[in-house]
C-alpha positions as a Markdown table, in Angstrom:
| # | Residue | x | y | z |
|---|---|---|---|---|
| 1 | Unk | 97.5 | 96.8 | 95.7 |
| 2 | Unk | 94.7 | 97.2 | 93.4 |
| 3 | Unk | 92.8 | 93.9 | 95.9 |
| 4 | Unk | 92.3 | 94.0 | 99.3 |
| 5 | Unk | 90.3 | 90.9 | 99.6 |
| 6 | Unk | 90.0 | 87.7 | 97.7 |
| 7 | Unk | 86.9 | 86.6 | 99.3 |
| 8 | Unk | 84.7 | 87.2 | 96.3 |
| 9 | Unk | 87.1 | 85.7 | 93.8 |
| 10 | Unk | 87.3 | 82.8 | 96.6 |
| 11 | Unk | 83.6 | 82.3 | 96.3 |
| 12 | Unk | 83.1 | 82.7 | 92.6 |
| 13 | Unk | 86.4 | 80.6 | 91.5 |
| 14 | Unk | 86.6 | 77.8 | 94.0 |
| 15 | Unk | 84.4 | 75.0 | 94.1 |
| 16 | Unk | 81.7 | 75.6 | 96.7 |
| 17 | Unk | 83.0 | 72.7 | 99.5 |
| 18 | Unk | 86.2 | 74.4 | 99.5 |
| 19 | Unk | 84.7 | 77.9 | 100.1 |
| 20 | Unk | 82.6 | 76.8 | 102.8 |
| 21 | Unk | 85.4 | 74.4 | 103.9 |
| 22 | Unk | 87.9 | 77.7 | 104.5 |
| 23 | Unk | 84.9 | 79.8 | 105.5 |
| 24 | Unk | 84.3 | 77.2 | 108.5 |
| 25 | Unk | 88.6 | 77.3 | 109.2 |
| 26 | Unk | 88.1 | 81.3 | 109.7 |
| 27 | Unk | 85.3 | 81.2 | 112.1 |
| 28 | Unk | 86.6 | 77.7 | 114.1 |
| 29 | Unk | 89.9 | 80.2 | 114.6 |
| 30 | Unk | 87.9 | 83.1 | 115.4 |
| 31 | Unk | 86.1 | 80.9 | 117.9 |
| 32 | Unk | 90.0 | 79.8 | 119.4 |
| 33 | Unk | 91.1 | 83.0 | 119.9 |
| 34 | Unk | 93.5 | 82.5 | 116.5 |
| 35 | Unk | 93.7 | 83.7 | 113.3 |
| 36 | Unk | 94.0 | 81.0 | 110.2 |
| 37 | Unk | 95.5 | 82.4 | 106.7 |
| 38 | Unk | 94.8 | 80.5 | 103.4 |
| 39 | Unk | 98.9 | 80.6 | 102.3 |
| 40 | Unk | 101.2 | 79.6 | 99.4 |
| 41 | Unk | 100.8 | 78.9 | 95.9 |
| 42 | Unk | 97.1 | 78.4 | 96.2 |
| 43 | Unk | 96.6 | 81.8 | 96.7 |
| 44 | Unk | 99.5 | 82.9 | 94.2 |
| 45 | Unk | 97.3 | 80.8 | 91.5 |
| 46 | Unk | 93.8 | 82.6 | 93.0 |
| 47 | Unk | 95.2 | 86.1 | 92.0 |
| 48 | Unk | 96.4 | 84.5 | 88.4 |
| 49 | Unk | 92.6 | 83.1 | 88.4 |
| 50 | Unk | 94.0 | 79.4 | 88.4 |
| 51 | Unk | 92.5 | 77.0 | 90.6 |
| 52 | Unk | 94.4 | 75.3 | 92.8 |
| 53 | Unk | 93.3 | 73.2 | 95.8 |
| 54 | Unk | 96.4 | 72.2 | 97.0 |
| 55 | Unk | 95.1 | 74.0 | 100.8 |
| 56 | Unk | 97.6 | 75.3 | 103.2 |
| 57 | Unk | 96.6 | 77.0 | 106.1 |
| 58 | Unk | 98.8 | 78.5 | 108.5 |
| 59 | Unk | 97.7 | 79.3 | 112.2 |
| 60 | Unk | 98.2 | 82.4 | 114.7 |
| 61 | Unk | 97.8 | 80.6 | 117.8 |
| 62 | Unk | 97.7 | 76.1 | 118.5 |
| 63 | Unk | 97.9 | 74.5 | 114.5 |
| 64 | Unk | 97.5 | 71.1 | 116.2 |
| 65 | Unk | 94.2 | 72.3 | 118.2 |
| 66 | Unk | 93.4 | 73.8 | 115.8 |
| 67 | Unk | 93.8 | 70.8 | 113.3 |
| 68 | Unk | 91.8 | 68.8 | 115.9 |
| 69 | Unk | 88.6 | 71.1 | 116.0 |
| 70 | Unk | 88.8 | 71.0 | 111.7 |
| 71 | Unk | 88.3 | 67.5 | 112.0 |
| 72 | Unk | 85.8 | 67.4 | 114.4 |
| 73 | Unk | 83.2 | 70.1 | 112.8 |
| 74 | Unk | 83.7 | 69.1 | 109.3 |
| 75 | Unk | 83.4 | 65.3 | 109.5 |
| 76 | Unk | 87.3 | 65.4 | 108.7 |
| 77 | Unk | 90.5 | 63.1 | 110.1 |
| 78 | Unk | 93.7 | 64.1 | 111.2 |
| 79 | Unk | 97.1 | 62.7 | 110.4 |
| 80 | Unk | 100.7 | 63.3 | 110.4 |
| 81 | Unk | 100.8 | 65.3 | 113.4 |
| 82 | Unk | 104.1 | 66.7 | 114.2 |
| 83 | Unk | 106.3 | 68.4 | 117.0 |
| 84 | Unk | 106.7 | 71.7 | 114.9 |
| 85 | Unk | 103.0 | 72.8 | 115.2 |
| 86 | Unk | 101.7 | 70.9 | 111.5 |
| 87 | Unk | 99.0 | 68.5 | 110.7 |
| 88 | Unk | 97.3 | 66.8 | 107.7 |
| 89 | Unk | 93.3 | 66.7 | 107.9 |
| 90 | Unk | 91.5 | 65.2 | 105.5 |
| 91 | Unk | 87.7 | 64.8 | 104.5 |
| 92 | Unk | 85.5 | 63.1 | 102.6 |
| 93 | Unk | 86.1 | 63.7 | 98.6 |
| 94 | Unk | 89.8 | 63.3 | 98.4 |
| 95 | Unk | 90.0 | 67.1 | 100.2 |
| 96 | Unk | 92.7 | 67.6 | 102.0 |
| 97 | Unk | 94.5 | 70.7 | 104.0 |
| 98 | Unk | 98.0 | 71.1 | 105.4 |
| 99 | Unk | 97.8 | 73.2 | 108.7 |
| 100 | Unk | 100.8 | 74.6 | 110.4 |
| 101 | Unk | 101.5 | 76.9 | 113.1 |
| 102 | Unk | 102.6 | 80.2 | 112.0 |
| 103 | Unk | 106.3 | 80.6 | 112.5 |
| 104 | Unk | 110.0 | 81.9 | 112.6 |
| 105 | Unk | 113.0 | 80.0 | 112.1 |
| 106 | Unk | 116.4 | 79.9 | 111.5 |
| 107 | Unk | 119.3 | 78.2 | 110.3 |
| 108 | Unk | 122.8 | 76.7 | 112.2 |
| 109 | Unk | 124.6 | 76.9 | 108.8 |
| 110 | Unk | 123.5 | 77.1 | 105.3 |
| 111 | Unk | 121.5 | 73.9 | 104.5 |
| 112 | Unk | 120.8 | 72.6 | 108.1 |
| 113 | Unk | 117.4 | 71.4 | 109.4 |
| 114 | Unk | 115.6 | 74.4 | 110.1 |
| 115 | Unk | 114.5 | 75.2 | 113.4 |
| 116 | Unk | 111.4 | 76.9 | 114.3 |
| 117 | Unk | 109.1 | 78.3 | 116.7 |
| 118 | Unk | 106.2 | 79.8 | 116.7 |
| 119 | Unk | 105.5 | 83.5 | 115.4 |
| 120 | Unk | 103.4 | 85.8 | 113.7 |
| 121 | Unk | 102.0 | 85.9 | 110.0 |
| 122 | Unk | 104.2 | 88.5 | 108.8 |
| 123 | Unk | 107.3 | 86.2 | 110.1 |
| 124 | Unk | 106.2 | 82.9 | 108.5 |
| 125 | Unk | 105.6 | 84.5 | 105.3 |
| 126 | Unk | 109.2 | 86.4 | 106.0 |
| 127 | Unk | 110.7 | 83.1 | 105.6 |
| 128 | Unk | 109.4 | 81.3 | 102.9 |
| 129 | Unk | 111.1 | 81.3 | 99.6 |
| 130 | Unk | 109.7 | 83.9 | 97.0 |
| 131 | Unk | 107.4 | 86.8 | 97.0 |
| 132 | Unk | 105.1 | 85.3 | 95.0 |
| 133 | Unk | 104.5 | 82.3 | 97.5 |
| 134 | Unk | 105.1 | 84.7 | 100.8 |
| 135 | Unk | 101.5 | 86.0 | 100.9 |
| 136 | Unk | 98.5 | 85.3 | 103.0 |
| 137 | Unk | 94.6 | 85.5 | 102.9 |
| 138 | Unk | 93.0 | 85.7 | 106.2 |
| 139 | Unk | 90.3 | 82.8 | 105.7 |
| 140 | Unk | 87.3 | 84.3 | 106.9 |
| 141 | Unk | 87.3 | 87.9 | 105.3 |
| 142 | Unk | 89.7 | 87.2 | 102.6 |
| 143 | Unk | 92.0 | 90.0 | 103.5 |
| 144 | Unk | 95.4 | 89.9 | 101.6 |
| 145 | Unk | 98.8 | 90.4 | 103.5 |
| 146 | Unk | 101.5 | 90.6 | 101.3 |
| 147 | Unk | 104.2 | 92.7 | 103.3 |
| 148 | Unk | 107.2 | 90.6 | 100.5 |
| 149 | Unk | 105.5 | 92.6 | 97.6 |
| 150 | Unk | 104.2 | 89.3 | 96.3 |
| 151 | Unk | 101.3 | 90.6 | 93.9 |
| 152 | Unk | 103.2 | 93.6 | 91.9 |
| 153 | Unk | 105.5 | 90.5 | 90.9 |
| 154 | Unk | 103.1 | 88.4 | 89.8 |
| 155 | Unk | 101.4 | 91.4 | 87.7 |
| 156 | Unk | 105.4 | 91.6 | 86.2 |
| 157 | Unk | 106.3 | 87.8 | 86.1 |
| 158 | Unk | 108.7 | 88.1 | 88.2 |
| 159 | Unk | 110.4 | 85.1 | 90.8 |
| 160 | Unk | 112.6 | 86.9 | 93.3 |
| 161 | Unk | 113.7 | 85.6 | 96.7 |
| 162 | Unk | 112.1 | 86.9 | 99.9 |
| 163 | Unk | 115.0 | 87.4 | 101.5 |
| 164 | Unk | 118.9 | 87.9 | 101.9 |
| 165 | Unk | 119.4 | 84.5 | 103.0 |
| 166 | Unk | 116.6 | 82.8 | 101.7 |
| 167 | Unk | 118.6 | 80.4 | 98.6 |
| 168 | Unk | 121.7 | 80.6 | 101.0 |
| 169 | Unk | 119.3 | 78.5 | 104.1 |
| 170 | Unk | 117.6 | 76.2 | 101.5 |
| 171 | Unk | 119.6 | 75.4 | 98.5 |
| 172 | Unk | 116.5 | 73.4 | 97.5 |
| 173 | Unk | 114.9 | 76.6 | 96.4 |
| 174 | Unk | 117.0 | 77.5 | 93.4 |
| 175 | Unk | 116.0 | 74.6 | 91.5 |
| 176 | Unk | 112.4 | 75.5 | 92.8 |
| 177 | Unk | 113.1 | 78.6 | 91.0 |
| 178 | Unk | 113.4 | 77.2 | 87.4 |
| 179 | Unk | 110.8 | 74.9 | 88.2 |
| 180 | Unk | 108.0 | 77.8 | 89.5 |
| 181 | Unk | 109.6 | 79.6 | 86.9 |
| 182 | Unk | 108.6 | 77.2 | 84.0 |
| 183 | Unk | 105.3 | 76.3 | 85.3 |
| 184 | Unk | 103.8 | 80.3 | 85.5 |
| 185 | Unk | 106.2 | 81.7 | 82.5 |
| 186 | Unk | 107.9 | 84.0 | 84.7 |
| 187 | Unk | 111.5 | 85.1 | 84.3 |
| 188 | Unk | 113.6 | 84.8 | 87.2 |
| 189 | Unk | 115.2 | 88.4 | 88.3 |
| 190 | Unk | 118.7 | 89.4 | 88.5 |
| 191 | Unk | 119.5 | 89.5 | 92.1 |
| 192 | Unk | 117.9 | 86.3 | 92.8 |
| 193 | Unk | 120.1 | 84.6 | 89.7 |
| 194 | Unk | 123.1 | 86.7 | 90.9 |
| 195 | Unk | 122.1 | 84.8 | 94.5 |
| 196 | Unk | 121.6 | 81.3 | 92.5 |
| 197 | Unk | 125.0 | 81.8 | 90.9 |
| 198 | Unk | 127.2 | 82.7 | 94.2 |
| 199 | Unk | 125.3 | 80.2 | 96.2 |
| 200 | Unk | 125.0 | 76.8 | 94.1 |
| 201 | Unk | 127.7 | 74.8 | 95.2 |
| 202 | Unk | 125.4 | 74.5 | 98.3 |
| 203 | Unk | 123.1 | 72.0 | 96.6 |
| 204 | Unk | 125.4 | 69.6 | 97.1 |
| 205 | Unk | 124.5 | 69.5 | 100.5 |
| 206 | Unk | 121.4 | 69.3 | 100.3 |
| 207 | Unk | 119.6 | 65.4 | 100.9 |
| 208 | Unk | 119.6 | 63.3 | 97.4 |
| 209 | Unk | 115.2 | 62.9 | 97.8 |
| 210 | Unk | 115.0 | 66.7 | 98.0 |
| 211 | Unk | 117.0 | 67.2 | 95.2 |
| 212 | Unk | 115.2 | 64.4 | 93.0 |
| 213 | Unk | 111.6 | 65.7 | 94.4 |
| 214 | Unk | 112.4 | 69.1 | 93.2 |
């Protein structure tokens, strides 16, 4: 990989509240005991040098603790608090950040609620549902981990499916597909259309509001 750290491009790129906003998440996680990674298309759009502060932090260790302590140093508020480790906080300025815990999961049968637990970084991005949305940034150094080969598809324009069963578990995602693929001008690769092709009866069974949101 030709970067091993987006913390300069962070700083010179994002406005200077969001900087010190994810510089402040790094060190409050340090401080835990955890490790918090800047994750998704936010930092697929940083190495396209788009801007994008739609913030999504996922967390080695407590995201709800974690979540809390956000709030408290920053002046911020915490919503939407759920069982499976994920928060909303929100701060002054209309700035908000998704936290999660890191984690695996799995699927009963193709198109069930996933179920999760908690894991490491390299199996949360393991299970998200295209290389170029399946890296992290470590917050406070900007360290890129990008174990799905995320970043030589991006430098080729290329949407391709993390894994075996990633369209097969979320039918959602081959709709997402077209859509990513629309939005960045990338073309979507064989195997992952071959995947699309074999697999899109399961859309059906997907919920109607997915399917419309999408």
């Amino acid at each position: 990989m030709e970067r091993e750290s987006l913390r300069q491009l962070m700083r010179s790129l994002l406005p200077g509240k969001v900087f010190r906003l994810l510089e402040a998440a790094g060190k409050i996680a340090a401080e835990k005991g955890y490790s918090a990674y800047l994750v998704g298309g936010m930092v697929r759009d940083l190495l396209q040098g788009i801007v994008n502060l739609d913030i999504d932090i996922a967390v080695e260790g407590e995201g709800i603790a974690f979540a809390e302590e956000l709030a408290r140093r920053l002046s911020g508020r915490m919503q939407g608090k759920t069982r499976f480790g994920t928060a909303i906080v929100t701060f002054p300025g209309r700035l908000k950040v998704d936290v999660a815990t890191a984690s695996s999961e799995y699927y009963k049968y193709p198109a069930a609620l996933t179920e999760v637990q908690a894991g490491s970084i390299r199996e949360d991005q393991f299970r998200r549902d295209f290389t170029v949305n399946a890296m992290a940034v470590e917050a406070l150094s900007g360290r890129i981990i990008d174990p799905a080969g995320g970043y030589p598809d991006i430098k080729s324009g290329i949407i391709k499916h993390v894994s075996k069963n990633a369209l097969e578990n979320d039918p959602i995602r081959m709709l997402r597909a077209f859509r990513i693929g629309a939005e960045l001008g990338f073309s979507i690769c064989e195997k992952t259309l071959e995947s699309i092709s074999t697999n899109a009866d399961l859309i059906n069974k997907s919920a109607g509001e997915r399917i419309r949101e999408e």
